[in-house]
C-alpha positions as CSV (number, residue, x, y, z in Angstrom):
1,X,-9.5,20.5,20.7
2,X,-11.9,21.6,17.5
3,X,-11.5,22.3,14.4
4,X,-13.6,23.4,11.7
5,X,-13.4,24.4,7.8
6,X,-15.8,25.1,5.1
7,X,-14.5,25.0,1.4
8,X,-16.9,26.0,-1.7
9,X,-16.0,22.8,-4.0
10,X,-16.2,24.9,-7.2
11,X,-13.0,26.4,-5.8
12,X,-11.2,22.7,-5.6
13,X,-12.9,22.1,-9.0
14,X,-10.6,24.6,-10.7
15,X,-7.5,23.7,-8.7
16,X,-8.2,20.5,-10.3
17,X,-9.1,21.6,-14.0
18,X,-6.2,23.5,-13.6
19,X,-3.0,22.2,-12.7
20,X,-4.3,18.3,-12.6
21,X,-2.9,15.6,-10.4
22,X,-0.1,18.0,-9.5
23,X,-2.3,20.3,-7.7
24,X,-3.9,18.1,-5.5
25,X,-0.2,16.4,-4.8
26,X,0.9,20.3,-3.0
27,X,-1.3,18.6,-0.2
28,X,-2.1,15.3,-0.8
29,X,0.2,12.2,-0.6
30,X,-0.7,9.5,-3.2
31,X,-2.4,7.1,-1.2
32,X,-4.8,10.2,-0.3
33,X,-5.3,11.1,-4.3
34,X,-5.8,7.0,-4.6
35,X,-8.8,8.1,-2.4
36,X,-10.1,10.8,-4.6
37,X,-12.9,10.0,-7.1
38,X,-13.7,13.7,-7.7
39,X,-13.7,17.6,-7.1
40,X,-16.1,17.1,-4.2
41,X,-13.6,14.6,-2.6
42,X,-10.8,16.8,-2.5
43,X,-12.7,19.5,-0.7
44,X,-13.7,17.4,1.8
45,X,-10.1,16.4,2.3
46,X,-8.9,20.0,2.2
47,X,-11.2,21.3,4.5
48,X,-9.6,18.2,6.8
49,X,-6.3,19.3,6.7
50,X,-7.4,22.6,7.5
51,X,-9.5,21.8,10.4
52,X,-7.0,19.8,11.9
53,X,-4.2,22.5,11.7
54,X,-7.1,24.7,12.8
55,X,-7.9,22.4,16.1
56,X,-4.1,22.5,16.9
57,X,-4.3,25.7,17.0
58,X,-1.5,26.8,14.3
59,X,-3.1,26.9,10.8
60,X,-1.0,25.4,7.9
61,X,2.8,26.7,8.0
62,X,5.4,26.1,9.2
63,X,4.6,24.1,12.4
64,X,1.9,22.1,10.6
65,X,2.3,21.0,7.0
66,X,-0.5,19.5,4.6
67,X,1.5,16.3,4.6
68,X,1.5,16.1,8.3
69,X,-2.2,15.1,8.4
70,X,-2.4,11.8,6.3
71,X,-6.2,10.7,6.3
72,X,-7.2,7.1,4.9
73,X,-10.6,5.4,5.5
74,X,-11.2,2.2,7.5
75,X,-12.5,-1.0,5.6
76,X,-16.2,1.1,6.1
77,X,-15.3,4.2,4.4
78,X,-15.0,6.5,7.0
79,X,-12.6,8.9,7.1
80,X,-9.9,9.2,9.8
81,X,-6.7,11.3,10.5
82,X,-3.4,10.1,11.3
83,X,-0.9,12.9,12.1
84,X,3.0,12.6,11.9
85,X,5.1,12.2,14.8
86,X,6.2,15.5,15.5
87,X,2.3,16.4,16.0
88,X,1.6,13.9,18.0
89,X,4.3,14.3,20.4
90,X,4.6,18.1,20.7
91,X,1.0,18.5,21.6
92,X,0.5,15.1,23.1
93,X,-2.4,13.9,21.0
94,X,-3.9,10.2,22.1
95,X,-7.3,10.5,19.4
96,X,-8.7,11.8,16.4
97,X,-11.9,12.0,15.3
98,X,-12.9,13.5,12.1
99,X,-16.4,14.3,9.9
100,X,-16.8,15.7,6.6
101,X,-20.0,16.3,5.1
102,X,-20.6,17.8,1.9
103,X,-24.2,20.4,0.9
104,X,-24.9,21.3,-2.3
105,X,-21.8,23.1,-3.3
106,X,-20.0,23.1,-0.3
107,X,-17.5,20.0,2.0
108,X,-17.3,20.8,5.7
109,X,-14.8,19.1,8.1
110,X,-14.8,19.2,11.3
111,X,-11.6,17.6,13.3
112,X,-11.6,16.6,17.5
113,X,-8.3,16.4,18.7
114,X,-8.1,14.2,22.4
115,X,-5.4,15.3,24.3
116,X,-3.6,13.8,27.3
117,X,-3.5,15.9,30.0
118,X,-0.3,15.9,32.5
C-alpha cells in the first residue's frame, strides 16, 4: 500500500509562529519534536503522518491518530515509521518504508506499507 502528501512549509511555519511547541505536540510526541530543527522539518513529518494514514487507506480520525505513526531516524538520519499495535495488527503490516523530500517551499512524503497476505 502507498501513500502520498504534499504540505506547503509556510503553512507549518505559522502553526509554529503561532501556538509554539504546543502546536507541533497535537501530532507530534516529544521524541519526534526532539527531532525537529525547523519549520521545514515539521512538514516533512506531517506530510508523513498523513501519507501513512493515507496508504492505510483511512486518513487521520478516528481509526488512525497522529500519534499512532511514531517516526525516529536510524543512526544515518533516515527517517522511518513505526506504527502502534493496533495498526499493525488490524491491517497486518510486516514493513514500512518511508521518503520525504523537501523543494523550495514545499516537504513531500511518500509512505509504502508491506502487507502480509493470508
Amino acid at each position: 500500500m502507498i501513500g502520498i502528501d504534499l504540505i506547503k512549509t509556510s503553512r507549518m511555519n505559522r502553526l509554529m509562529e503561532r501556538f509554539k511547541e504546543k502546536g507541533l505536540q497535537k501530532f507530534l510526541s516529544s521524541s519526534e519534536i526532539s527531532l525537529i530543527k525547523n519549520y521545514k522539518t515539521a512538514a516533512g513529518f506531517w506530510a508523513v503522518k498523513e501519507a501513512t494514514s493515507k496508504a492505510l487507506g483511512l486518513g487521520i480520525g478516528s481509526e488512525c491518530s497522529f500519534k499512532d505513526i511514531e517516526i525516529f531516524k536510524n543512526h544515518k538520519g533516515s527517517p522511518h515509521i513505526q506504527l502502534s499495535e493496533k495498526l499493525l495488527h488490524t491491517h497486518n503490516i510486516i514493513d514500512t518504508s518511508v521518503s520525504i523530500t523537501h523543494d523550495g517551499e514545499y516537504a513531500i512524503a511518500v509512505v509504502v506499507l508491506e502487507v502480509q497476505k493470508n
